[in-house]
Structures are given as structure tokens and as C-alpha cells.
C-alpha positions in Angstrom: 3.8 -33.3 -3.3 0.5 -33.8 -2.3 0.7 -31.7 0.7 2.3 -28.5 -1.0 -0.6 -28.5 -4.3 -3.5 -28.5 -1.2 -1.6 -25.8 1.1 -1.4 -23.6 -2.6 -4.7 -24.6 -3.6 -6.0 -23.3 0.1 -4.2 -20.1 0.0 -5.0 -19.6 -3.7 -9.4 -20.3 -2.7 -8.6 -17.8 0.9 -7.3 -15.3 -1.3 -9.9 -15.6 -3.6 -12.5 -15.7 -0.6 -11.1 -12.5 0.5 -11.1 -10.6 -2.4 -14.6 -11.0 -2.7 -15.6 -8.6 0.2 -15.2 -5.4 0.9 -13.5 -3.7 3.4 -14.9 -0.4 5.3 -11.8 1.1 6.1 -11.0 4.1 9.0 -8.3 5.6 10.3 -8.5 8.4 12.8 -6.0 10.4 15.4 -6.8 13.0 17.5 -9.5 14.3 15.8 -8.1 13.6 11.9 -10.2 11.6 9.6 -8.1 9.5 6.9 -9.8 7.2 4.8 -13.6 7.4 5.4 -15.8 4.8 4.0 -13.8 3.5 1.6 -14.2 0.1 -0.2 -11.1 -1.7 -0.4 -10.7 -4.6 -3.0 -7.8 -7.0 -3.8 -7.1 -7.6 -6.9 -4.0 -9.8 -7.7 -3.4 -9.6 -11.2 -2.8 -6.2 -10.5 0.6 -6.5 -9.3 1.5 -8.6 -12.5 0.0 -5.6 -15.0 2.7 -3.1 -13.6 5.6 -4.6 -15.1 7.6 -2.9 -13.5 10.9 -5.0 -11.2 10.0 -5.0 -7.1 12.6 -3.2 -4.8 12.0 -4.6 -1.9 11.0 -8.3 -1.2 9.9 -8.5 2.6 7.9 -6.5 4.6 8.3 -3.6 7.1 7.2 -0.4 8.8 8.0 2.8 7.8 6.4 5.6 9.1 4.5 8.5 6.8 6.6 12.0 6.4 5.6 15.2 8.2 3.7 16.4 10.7 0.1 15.0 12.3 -1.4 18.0 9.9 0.4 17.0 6.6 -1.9 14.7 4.6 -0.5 12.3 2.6 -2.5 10.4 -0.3 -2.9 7.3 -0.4 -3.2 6.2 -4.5 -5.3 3.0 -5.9 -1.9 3.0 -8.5 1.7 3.6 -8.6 1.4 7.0 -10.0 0.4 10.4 -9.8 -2.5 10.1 -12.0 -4.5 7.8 -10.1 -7.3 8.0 -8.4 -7.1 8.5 -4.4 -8.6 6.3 -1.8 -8.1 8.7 1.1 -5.0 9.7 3.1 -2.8 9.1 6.0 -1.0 11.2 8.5 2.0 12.4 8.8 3.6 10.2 11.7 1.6 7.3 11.1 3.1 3.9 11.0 2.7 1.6 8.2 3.4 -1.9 7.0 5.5 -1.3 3.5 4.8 -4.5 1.2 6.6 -3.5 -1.9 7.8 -0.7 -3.7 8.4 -0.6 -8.0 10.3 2.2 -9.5 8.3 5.7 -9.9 7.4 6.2 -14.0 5.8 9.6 -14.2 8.8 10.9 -14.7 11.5 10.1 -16.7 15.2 9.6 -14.6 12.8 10.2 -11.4 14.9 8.7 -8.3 12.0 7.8 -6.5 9.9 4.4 -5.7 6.2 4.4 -5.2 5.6 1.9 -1.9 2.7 -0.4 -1.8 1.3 0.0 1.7 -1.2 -1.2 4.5 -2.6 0.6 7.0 -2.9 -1.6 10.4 -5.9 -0.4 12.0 -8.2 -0.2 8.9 -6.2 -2.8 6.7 -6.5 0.1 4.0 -3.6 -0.7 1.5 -2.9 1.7 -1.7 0.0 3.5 -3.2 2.4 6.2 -1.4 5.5 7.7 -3.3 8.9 7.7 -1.8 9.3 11.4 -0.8 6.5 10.7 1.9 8.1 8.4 3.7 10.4 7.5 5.9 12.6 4.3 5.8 14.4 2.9 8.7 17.4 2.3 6.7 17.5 5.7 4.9 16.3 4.1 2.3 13.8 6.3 -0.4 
């Protein structure tokens, strides 16, 4: 018992750690900026304000919709109405960590993915409809 309350104290004070500093984030391809000096924050409590059900419970690639020349937002909140912290590329590959139902619009079919990009470790908020799922998922 004494073990598992110091490994979740240790993880709770890294995650804390972390969320302290920012993170310049870059991604670039051929040419194409995507996010561009952004400062990226963790916040935890975050993901317990949506209240809204998770999806998905593990982690995966997908890869961004389009073409190298599509831009695709990437969204400090799961909705439309949030602010953007920069884009991705069509093509590019990303880690998807969760995905909640969409709620700008009522009866919508889609999900809004929580996702990181590797090289810059920028994470943010794509919608469904720009991406694609492995296993045809949306």
C-alpha cells in the first residue's frame, strides 16, 4: 500500500512539475509552418470541466485529413468556438488521446479528438471530420 500512494504521489508532483513550463512548440514540412511559437500548458482539471463521457480509452495514431496544403486547426477546446493554437497538415500523423462527443450542434454525429503532435508535443482539439481513424472510426 505503501508503494502504490508514493508511485501516485510521484506521478501526481511530475505532472504538476510539468505543467509548470511552457512548451515552445513547432511543426514544419516541406516548407509549411504549423504551430509557431506557441505556449502550451497542461491543465488537468480541464478534462474533468467537459463533462462530457470519453470515447475512446487508449491511445493511437491517426493521421490528419487532406492534402499537405489543407490546414487543419488545432483548438485549445472541444468546440468550434475556441480559440486556435495553430494548425496541422493534412497527412500528418498524430497520437489521438481521447475523443468526447461534439456539442455545437445538437444530434451532431461527430467526436472532437484530443490530440498530440510528436515532434513539437503540441496537444489541442481536432474535430472528427479531419481525421482519419485506422478503424473507420469518426
Amino acid at each position: 500500500m505503501k508503494l502504490k500512494t508514493l508511485l501516485i504521489t510521484t506521478v501526481v508532483s511530475l505532472a504538476s512539475f510539468v505543467a509548470t513550463f511552457p512548451v515552445k512548440a513547432n511543426i514544419s514540412h516541406e516548407g509549411a509552418q504549423g504551430i509557431n511559437d506557441v505556449s502550451v500548458t497542461s491543465n488537468s482539471s480541464f478534462v474533468n470541466q467537459l463533462n462530457q463521457p470519453y470515447l475512446i480509452a487508449r491511445s493511437n495514431w491517426v493521421t490528419l485529413a487532406g492534402g499537405r496544403s489543407r490546414r487543419i486547426n488545432l483548438r485549445t477546446r472541444p468546440t468550434v468556438n475556441s480559440a486556435t493554437k495553430g494548425y496541422g497538415l493534412g497527412g500528418d500523423r498524430v497520437q489521438n488521446l481521447q475523443c468526447v462527443q461534439d456539442k455545437d450542434k445538437s444530434g451532431s454525429n461527430l467526436n472532437w479528438c484530443r490530440v498530440k503532435f510528436p515532434k513539437s508535443g503540441a496537444i489541442g482539439w481536432i474535430r472528427s471530420d479531419n481525421i482519419i481513424f485506422s478503424d473507420g472510426g469518426e
